[in-house]
N, CA, C and O atoms as a MOPAC input file, in Angstrom:
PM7 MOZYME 1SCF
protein

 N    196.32200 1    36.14300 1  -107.09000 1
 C    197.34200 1    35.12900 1  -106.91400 1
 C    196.83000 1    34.06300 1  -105.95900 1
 O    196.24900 1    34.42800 1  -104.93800 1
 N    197.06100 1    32.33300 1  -106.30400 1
 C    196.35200 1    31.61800 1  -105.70600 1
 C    197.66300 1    31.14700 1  -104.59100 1
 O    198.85500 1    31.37700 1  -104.79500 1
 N    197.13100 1    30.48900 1  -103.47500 1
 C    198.43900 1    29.97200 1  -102.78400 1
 C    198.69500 1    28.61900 1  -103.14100 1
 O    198.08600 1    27.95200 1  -103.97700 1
 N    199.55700 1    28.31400 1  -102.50000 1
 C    200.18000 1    26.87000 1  -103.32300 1
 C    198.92500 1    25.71500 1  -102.95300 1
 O    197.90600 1    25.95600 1  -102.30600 1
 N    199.35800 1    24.29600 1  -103.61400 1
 C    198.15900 1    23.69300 1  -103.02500 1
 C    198.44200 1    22.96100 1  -101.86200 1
 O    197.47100 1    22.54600 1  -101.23000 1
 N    199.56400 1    22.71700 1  -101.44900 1
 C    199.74400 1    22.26100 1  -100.19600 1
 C    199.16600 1    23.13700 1   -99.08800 1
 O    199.00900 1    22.78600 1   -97.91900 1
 N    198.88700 1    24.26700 1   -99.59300 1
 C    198.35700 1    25.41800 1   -98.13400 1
 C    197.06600 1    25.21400 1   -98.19000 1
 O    196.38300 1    25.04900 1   -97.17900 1
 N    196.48700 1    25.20300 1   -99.69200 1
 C    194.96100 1    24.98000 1   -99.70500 1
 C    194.50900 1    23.85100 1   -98.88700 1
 O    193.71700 1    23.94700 1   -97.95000 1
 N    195.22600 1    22.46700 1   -99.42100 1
 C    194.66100 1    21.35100 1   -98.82800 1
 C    194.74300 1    21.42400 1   -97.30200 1
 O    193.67300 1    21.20200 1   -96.73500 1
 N    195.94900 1    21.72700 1   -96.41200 1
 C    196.34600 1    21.67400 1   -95.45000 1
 C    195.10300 1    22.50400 1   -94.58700 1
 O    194.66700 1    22.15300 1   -93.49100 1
 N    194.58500 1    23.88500 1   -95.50500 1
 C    193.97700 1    24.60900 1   -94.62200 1
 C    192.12300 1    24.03700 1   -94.82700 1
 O    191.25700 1    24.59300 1   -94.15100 1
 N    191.75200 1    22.88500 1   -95.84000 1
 C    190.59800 1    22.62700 1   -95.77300 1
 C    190.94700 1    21.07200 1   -94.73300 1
 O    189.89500 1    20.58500 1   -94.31800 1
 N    191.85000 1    20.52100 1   -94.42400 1
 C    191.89000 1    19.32000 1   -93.61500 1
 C    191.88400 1    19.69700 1   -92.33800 1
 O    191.45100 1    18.94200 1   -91.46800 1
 N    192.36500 1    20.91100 1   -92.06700 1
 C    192.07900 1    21.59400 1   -90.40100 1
 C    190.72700 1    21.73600 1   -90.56500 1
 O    190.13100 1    20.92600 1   -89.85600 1
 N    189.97700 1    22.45400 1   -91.22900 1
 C    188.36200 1    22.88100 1   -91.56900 1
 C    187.69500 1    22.02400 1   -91.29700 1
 O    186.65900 1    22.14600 1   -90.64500 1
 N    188.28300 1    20.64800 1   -91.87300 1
 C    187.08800 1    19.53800 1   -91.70400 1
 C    187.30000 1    18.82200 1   -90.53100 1
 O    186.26900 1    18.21700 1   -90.23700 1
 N    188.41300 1    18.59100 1   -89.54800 1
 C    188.72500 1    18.16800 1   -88.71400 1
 C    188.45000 1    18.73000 1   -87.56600 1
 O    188.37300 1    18.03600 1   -86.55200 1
 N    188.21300 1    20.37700 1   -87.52500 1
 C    187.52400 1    21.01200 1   -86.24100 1
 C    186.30100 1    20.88600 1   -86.87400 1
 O    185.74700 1    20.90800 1   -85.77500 1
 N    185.47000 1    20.78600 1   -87.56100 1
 C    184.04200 1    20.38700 1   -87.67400 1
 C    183.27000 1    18.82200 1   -87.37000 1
 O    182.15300 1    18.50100 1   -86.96400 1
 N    184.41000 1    18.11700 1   -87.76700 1
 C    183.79700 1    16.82500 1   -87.63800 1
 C    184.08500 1    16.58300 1   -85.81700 1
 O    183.21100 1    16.02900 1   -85.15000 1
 N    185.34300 1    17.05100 1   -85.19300 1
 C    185.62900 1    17.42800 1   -83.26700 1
 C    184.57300 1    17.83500 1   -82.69300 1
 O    184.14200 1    17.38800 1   -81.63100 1
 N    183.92500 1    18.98900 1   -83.55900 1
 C    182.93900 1    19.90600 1   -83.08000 1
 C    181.53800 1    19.40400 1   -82.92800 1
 O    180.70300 1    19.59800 1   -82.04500 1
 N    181.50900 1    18.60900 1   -84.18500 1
 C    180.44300 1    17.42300 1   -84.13300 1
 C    179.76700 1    16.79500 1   -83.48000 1
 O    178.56600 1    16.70800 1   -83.22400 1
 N    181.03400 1    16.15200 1   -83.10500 1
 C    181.34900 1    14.42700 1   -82.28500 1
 C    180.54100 1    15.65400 1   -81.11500 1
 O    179.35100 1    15.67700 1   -80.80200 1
 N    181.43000 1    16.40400 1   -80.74300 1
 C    181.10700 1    17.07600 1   -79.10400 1
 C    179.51700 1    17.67400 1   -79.01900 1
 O    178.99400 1    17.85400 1   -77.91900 1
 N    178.96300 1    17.89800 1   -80.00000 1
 C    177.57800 1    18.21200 1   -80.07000 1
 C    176.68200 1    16.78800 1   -79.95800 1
 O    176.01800 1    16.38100 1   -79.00500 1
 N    176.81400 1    16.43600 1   -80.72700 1
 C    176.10600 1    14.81900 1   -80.68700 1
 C    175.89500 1    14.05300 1   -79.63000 1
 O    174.79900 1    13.70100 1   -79.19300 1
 N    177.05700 1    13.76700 1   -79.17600 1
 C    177.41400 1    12.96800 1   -77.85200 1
 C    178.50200 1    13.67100 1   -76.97900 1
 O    179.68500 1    13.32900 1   -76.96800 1
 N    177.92000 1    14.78000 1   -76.18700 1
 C    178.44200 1    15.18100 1   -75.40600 1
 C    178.68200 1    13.77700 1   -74.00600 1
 O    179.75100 1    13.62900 1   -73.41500 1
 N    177.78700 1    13.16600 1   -73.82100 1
 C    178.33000 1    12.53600 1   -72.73000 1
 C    179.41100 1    11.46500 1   -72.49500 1
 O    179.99200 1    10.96200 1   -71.53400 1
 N    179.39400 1    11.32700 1   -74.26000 1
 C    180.51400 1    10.34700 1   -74.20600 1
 C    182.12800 1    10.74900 1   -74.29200 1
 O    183.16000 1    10.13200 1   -74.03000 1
 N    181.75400 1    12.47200 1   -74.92900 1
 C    182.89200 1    12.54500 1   -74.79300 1
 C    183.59300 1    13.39400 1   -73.07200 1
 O    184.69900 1    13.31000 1   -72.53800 1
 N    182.92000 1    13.79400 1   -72.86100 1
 C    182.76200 1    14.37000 1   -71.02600 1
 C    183.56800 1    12.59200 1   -70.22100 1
 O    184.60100 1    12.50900 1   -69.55600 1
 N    182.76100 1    11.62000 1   -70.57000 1
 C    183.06800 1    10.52100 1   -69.56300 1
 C    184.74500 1    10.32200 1   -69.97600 1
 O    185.64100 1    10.00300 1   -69.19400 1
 N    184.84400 1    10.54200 1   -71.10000 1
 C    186.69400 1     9.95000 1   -71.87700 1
 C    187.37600 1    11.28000 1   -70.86200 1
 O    188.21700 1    11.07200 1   -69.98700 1
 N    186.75600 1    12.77900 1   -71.23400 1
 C    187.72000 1    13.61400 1   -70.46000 1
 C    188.03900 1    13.25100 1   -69.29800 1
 O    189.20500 1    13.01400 1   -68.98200 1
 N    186.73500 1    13.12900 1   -68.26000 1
 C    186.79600 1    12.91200 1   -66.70100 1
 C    187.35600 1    11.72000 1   -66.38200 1
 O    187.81900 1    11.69100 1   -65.24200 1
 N    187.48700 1    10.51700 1   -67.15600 1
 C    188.73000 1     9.22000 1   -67.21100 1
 C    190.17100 1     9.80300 1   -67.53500 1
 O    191.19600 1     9.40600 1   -66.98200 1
 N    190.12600 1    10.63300 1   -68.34300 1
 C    191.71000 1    10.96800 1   -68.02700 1
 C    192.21900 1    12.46100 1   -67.35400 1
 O    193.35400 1    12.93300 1   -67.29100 1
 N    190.94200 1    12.99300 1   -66.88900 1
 C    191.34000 1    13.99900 1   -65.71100 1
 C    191.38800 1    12.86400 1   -64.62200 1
 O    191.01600 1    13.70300 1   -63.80200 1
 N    191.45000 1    12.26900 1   -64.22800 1
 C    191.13600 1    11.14100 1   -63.07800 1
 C    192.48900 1    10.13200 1   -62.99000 1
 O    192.86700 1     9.52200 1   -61.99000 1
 N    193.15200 1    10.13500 1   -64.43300 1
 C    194.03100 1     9.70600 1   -64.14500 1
 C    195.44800 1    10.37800 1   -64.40800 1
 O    196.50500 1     9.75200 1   -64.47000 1
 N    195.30100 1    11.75000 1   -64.55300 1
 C    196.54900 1    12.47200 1   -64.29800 1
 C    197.05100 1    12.79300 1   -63.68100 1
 O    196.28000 1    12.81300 1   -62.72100 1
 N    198.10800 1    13.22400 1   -63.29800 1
 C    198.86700 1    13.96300 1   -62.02600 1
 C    198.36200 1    14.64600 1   -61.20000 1
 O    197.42800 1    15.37300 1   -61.53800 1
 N    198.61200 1    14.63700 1   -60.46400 1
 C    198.20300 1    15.51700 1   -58.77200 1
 C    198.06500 1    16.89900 1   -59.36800 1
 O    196.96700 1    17.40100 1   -59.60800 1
 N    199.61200 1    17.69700 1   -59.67500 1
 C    199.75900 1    18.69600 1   -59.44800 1
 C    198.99900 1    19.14100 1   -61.36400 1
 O    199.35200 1    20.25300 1   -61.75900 1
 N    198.21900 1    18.44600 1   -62.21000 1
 C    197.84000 1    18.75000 1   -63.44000 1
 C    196.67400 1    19.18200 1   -63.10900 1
 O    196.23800 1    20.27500 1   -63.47200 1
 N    195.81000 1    18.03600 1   -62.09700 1
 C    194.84500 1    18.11200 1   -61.91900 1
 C    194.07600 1    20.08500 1   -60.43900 1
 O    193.05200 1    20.65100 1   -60.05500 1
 N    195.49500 1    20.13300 1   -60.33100 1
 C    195.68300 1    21.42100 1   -59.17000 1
 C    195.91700 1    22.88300 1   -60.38200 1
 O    196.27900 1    23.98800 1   -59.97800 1
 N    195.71000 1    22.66800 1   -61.42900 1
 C    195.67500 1    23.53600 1   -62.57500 1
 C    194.45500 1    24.44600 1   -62.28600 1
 O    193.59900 1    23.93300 1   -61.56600 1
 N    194.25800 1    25.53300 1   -62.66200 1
 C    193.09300 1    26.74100 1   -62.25900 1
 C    191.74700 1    25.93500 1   -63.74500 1
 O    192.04500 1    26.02500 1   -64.93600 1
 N    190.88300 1    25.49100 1   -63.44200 1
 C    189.78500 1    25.53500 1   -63.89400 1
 C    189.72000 1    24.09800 1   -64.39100 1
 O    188.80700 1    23.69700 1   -65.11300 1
 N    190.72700 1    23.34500 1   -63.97500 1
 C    191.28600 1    21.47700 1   -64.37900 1
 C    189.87900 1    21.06600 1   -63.85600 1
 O    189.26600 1    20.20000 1   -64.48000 1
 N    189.19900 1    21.77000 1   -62.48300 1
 C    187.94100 1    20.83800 1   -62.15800 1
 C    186.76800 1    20.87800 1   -62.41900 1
 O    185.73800 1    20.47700 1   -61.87800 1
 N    187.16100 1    21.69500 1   -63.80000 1
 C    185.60800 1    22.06900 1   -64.58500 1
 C    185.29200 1    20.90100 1   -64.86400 1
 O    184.22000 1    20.55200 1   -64.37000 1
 N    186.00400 1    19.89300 1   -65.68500 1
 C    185.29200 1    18.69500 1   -66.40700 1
 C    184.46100 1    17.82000 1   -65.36200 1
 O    183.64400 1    17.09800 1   -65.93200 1
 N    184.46800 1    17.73100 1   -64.26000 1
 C    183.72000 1    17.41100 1   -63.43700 1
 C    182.33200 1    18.11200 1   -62.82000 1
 O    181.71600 1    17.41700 1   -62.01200 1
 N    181.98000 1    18.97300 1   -63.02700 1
 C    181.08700 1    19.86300 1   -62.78300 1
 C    179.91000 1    18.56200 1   -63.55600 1
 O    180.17600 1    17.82800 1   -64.50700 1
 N    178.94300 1    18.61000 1   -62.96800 1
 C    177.70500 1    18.03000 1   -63.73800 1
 C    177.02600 1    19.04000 1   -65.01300 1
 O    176.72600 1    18.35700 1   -65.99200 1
 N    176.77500 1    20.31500 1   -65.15400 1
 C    176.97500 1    20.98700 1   -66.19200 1
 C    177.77300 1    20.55300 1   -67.59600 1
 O    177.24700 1    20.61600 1   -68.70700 1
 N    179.02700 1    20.13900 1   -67.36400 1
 C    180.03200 1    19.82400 1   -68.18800 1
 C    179.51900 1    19.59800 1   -69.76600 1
 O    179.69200 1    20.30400 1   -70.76000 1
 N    178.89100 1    18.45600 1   -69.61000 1
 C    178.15300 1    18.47400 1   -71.01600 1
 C    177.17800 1    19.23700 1   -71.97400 1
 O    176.93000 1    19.29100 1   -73.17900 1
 N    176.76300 1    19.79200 1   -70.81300 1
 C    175.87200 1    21.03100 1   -71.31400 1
 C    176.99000 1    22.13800 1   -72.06700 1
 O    176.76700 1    22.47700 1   -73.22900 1
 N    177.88300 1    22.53300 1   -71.52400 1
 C    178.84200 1    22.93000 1   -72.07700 1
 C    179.69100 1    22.87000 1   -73.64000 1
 O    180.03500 1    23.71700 1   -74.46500 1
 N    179.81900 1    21.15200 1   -73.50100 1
 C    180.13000 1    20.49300 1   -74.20700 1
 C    179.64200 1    20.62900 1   -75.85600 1
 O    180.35800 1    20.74000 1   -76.85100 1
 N    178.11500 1    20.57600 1   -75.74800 1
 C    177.39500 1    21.07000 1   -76.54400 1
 C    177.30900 1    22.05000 1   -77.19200 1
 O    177.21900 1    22.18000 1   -78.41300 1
 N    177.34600 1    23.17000 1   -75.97200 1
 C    176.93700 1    24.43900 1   -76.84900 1
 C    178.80400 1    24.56800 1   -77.71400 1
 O    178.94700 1    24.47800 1   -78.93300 1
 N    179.59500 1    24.71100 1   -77.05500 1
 C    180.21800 1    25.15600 1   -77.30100 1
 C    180.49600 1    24.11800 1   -79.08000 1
 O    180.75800 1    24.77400 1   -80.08900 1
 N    180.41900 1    23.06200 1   -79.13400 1
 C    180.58900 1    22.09000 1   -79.52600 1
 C    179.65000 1    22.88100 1   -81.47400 1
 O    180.12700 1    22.94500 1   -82.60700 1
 N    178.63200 1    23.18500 1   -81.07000 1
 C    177.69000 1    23.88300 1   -82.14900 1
 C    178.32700 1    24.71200 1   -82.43400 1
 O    178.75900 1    24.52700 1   -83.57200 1
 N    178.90800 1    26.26300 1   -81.69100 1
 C    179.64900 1    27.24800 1   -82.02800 1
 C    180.49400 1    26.92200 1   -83.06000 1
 O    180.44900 1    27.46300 1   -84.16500 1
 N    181.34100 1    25.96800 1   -82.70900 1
 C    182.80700 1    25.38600 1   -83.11600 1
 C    182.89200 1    24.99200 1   -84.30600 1
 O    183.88200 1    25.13700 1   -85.02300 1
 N    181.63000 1    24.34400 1   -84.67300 1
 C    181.05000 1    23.49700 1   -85.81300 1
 C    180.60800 1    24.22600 1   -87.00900 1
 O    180.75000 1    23.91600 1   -88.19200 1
 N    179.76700 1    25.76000 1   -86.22600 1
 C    179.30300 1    26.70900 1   -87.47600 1
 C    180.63800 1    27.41800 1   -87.81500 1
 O    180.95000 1    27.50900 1   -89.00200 1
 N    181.29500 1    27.83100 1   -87.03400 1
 C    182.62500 1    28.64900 1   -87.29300 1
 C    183.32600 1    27.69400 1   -87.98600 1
 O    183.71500 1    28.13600 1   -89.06700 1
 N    183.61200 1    26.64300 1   -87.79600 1
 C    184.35000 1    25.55000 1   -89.02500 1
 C    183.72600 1    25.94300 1   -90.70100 1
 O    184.24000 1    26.28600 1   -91.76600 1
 N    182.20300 1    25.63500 1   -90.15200 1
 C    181.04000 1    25.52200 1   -92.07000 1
 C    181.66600 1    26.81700 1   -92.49300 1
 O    182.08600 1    26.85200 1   -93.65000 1
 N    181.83200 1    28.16800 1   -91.55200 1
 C    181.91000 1    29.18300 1   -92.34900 1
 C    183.25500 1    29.64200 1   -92.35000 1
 O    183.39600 1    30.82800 1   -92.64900 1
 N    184.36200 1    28.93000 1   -92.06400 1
 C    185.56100 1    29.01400 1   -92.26800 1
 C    185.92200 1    28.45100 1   -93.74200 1
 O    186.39400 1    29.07800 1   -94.69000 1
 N    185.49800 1    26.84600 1   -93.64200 1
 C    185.21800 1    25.89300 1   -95.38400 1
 C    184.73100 1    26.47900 1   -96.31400 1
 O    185.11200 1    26.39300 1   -97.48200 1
 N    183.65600 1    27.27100 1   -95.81900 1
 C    182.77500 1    28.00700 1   -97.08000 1
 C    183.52700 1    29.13100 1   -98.02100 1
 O    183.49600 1    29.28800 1   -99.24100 1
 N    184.36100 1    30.00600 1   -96.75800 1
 C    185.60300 1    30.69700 1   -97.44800 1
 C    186.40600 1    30.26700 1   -97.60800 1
 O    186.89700 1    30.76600 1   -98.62000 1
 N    186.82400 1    29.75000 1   -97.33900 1
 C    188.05100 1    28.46200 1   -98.11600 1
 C    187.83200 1    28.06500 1   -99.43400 1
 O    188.68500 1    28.27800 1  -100.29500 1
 N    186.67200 1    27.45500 1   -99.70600 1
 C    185.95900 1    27.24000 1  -101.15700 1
 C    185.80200 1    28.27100 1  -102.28400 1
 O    185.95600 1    28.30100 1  -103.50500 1
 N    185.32400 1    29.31800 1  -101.04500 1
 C    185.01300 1    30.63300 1  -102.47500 1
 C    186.33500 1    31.49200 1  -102.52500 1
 O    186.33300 1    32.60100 1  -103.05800 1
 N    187.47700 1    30.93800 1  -101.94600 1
 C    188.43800 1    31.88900 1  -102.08900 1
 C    189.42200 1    31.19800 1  -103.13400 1
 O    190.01900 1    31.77200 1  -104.04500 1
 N    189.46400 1    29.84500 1  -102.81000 1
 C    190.26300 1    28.24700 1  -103.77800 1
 C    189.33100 1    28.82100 1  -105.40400 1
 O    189.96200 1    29.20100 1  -106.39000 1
 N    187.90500 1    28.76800 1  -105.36400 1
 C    187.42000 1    28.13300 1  -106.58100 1
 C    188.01300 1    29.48500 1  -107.18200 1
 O    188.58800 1    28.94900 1  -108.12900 1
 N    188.35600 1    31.08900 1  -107.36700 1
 C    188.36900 1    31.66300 1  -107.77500 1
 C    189.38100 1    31.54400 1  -108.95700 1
 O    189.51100 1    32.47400 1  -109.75400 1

């Protein structure tokens, strides 16, 4: 039994949208680190007093950014990939 196609589509537009996020954050980690630390910088006192809020500042950060950014990206390909072989059936 197939699911409807509004679930199919819905669940390959999340797929491609944490891959292409995951992307961006691999590619150009520094650009996206500088957008975070501009709006950690301009939030609230007590947002910024959050348990681990002052990671994005760490000089590491992008390094981070990256790896995690690759993880995110293969777990997307192989989320799509079953998505595909489960749709085409």
């Amino acid at each position: 039994m197939r699911p409807p196609l509004f679930i199919m589509l819905f669940a390959l537009s999340c797929g491609i949208a944490i891959a292409a996020t995951c992307a961006f954050c691999a590619i150009r980690p520094n650009k996206v680190a500088a957008y975070i630390r501009q709006k950690h910088l301009g939030s609230p006192k007590w947002l910024r007093n959050w348990p681990f809020a002052g990671m994005v500042m760490k000089e590491w950060y992008p390094v981070y950014l990256r790896v995690t950014g690759i993880g995110g990206f293969v777990c997307a390909l192989v989320w799509l990939t079953l998505l595909i072989r489960l749709f085409s059936k």
